[in-house]
C-alpha positions in Angstrom: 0.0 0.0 0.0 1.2 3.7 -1.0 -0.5 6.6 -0.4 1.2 10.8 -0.9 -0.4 13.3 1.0 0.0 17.4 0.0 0.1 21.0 2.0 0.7 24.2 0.6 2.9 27.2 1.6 0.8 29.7 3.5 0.7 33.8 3.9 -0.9 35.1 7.0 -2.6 38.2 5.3 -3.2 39.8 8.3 -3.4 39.9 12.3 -0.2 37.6 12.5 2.1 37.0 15.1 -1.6 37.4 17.2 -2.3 33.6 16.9 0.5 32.4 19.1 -1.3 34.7 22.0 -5.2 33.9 21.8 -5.5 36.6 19.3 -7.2 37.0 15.8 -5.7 36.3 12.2 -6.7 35.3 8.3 -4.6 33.6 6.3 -4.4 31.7 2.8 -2.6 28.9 1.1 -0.6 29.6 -1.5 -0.6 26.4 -4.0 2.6 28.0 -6.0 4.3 25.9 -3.0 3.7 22.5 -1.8 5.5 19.7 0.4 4.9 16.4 -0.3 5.0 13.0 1.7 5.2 9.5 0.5 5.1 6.2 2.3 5.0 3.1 1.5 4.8 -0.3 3.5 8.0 -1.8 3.9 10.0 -4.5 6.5 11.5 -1.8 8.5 10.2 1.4 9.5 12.9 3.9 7.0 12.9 7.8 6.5 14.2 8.6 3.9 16.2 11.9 3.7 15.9 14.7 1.2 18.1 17.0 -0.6 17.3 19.1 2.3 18.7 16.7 4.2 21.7 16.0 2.5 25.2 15.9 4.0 27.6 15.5 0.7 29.1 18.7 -0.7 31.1 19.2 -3.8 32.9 21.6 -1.1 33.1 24.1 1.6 31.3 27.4 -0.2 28.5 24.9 -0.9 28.1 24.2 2.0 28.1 27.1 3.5 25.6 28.5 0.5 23.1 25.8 1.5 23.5 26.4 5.4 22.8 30.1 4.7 19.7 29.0 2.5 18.1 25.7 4.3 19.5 26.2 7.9 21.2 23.3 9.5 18.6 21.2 9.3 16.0 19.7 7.4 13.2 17.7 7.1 14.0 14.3 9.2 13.5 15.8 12.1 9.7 17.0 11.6 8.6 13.9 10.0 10.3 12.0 12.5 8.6 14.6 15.6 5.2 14.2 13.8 5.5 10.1 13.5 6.1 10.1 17.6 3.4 12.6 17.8 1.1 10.3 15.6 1.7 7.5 18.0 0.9 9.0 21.3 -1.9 10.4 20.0 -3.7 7.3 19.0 -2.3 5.8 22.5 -4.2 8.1 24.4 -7.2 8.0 22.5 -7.1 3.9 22.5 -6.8 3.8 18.9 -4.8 0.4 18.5 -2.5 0.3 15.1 -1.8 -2.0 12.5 1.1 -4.2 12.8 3.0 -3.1 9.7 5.7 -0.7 9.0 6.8 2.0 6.2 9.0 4.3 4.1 8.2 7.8 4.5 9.7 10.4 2.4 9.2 14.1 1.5 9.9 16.6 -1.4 9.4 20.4 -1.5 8.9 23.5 -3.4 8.1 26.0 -0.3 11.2 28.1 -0.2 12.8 27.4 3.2 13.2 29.8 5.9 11.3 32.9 4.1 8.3 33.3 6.4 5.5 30.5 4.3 5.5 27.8 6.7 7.6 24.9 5.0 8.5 23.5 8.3 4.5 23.0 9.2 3.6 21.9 5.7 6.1 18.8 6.3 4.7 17.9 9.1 1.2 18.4 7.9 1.5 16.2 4.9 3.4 13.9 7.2 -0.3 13.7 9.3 -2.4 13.2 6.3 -0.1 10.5 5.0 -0.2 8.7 8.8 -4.0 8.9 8.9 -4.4 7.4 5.4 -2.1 4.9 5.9 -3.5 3.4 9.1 -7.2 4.3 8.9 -7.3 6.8 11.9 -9.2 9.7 12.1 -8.6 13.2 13.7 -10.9 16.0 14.0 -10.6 18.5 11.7 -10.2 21.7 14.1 -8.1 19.5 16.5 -5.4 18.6 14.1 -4.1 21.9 14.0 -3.0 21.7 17.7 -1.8 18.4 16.9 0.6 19.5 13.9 1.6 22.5 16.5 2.5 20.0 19.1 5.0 18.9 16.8 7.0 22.0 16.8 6.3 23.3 20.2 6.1 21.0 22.4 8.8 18.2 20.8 11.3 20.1 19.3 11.0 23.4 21.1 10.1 25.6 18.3 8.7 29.0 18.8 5.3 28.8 16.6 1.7 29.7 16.6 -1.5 27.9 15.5 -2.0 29.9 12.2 -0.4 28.2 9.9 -1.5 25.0 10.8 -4.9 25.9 10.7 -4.9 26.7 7.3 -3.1 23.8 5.8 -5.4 22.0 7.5 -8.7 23.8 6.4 -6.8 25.2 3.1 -8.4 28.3 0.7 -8.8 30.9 3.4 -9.9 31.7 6.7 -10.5 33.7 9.1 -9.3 32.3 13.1 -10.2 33.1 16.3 -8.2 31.7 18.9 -10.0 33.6 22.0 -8.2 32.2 25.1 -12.2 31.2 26.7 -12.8 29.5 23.1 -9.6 27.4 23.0 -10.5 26.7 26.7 -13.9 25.5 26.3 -13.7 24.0 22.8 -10.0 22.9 22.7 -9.5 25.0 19.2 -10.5 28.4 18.0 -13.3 29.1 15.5 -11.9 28.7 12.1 -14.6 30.4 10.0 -13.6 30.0 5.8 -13.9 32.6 3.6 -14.7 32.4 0.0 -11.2 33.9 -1.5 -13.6 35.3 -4.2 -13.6 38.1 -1.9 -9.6 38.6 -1.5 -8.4 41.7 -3.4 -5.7 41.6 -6.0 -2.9 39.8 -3.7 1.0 39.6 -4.7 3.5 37.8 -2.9 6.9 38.5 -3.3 10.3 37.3 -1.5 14.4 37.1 -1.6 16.4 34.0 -0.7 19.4 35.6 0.6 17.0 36.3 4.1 16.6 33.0 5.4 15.8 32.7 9.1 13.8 30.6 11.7 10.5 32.1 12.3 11.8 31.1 16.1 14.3 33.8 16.2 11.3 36.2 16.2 8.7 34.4 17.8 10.7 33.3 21.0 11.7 37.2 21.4 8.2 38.2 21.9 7.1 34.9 23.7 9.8 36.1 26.4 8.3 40.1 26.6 4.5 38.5 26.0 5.1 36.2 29.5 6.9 39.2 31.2 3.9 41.0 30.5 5.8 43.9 28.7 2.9 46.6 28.0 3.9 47.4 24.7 3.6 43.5 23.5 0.4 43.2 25.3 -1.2 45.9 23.3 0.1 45.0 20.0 -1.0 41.7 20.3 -5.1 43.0 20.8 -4.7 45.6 18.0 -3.0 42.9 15.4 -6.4 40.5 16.3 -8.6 44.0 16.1 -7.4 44.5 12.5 -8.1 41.1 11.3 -11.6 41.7 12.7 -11.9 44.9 11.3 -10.8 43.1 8.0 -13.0 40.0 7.9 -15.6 43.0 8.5 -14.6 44.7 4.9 -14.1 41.3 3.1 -17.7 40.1 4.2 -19.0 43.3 3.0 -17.4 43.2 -0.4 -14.9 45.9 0.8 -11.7 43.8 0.2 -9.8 46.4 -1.9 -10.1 48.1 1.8 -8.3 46.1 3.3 -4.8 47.2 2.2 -4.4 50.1 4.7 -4.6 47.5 7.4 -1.9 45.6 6.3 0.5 48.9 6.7 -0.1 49.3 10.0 -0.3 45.9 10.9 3.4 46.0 9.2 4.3 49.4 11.2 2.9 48.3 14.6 5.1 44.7 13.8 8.0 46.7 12.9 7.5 49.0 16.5 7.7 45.8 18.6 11.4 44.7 17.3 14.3 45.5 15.0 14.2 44.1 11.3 16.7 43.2 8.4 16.8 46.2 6.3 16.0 43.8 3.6 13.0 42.9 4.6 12.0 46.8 5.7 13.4 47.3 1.4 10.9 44.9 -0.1 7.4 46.4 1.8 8.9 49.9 1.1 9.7 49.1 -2.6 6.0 47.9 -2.8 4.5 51.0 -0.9 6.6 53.1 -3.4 4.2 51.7 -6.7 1.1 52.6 -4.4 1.2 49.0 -3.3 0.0 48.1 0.8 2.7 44.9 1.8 3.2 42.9 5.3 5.3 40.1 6.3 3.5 36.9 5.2 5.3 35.0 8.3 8.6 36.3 10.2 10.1 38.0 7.4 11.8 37.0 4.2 8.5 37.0 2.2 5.4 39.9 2.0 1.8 39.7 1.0 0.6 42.3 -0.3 -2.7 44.0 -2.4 -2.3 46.0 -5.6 -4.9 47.8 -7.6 -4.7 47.0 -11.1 -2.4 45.2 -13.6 -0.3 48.4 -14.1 0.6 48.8 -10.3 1.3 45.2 -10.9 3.2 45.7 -13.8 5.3 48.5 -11.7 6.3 46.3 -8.8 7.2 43.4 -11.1 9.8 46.2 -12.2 10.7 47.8 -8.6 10.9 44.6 -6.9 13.6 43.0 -10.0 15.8 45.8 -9.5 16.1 45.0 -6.0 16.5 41.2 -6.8 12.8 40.3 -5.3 11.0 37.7 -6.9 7.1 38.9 -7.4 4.2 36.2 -7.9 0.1 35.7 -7.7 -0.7 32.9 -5.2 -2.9 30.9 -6.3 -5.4 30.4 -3.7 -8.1 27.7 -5.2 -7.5 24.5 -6.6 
């Protein structure tokens, strides 16, 4: 038996970093991106590395250029997190599996370390492909959690439930992780939108500013537990403008939305210091009349344009500056 199992690259298009502190966000997938995972039965239970994984060079500087692009590691250990994760879960929920073992391997497209959640969409894919595989069932809006687990709790990752969430729901929606909801319900209400009512979206990035979306988030976990004031307010107003967004987009007002995007940008880039280079590609897309965010931690933006010529001018501001520029595509 062989089954493959798919997520897609993500873009929090607004209210983000709220959803790691019970606040509000939307986000989309972006099927440009996708990781994939394959397994098949086999005698021994085998994960199979990836280029990401890889530890032959044809020398130092490549080595060095793939450190500075993929980090030092890759995939193994998510898929192999997510398998341990998979089997405690059906321990405590009495589910008894299969005696039979697998390969298990992945391939990606996501560009690593640039902010659209190509750790997540491992391990999510790794999930789907674990569920398939051995008949087992999990909620829908308690996977996320589950995926999150992976991250957080085994390999001490700095993350929220955002991106989870919408590689598990897909298209795009709108979250609500109110710290009485996830109390009483164990998981936020995850309300999808019809991405007919996105505006004009672009998404643009640079591979030279790889970094783990832990370097951020574990800086603002620390002032967020410390109760620094400044944290604790940006945290309600990033979850008041993805309300005040899901408002405009359920009234047909999406092309309104942009403006909120700038200052969820300007209040993110109040709360810490940023690579210039990231600050360079939402300025260089402001300059064309363009609104831009980070669609993660920073080495990608999300951003809303208003026609094909203010399209056609960022395509042409962002080259120059060595930016890539491309529509997600949101629906299958």
């Amino acid at each position: 038996m062989a089954v493959e199992a798919t997520a897609f690259a993500r873009a929090g298009l607004i209210g983000n970093p709220s959803d790691g502190y019970n606040g509000k966000t939307i986000s989309f997938v972006i099927r440009n991106f996708s990781a994939k995972v394959s397994l098949y039965e086999s005698p021994e239970l085998d994960i199979v590395p990836a280029m990401h994984d890889r530890s032959r060079y044809a020398n130092m500087r490549e080595l060095v250029r793939d450190v500075k692009s993929n980090g030092y590691y890759g995939g193994i250990r998510m898929m192999k997190a997510a398998i341990k994760r998979f089997v405690e879960y059906c321990d405590e929920h009495h589910i008894v599996l299969p005696d039979k073992n697998f390969s298990i391997r992945y391939r990606t497209t996501i560009p690593r370390r640039l902010g659209m959640a190509g750790s997540s969409a491992i391990v999510t894919a790794t999930f789907r492909c674990l569920m398939q595989y051995y008949e087992v069932e999990i909620p829908k809006a308690l996977l996320p959690n589950l995926i999150l687990s992976v991250e957080t709790q085994e390999l001490g990752i700095g993350a929220g439930l955002q991106d989870r969430v919408i590689q598990v729901y897909e298209g795009a929606v709108y979250m609500d992780f109110d710290k009485r909801l996830m109390e009483a319900q164990g998981h936020g209400d995850y309300i999808e939108l019809d991405p007919k009512l996105l505006p004009n979206l672009f998404i643009a990035y640079r591979e030279d500013l790889g970094e783990g979306s832990e370097v951020f988030h574990n800086n603002l976990r620390e002032r967020y537990n410390n109760g620094d004031p400044q944290v604790l307010e940006a945290i309600q107003r990033f979850a008041g403008l993805a309300q005040e967004a899901r408002d405009l987009l359920l009234a047909g007002r999406g092309a309104e939305v942009g403006p909120l995007m700038d200052q969820n940008f300007d209040l993110r880039r109040s709360l810490i210091p940023l690579d210039p280079k990231n600050i360079d590609m939402v300025e260089r897309a402001r300059q064309v009349g363009a609104h831009a965010k980070f669609a993660g931690s920073g080495g990608a933006i999300v951003g809303v344009y208003e026609d094909e010529a203010m399209y056609a001018r960022l395509q042409e501001h962002l080259h120059e500056g060595g930016i890539a520029l491309f529509k997600p595509q949101i629906t299958g």
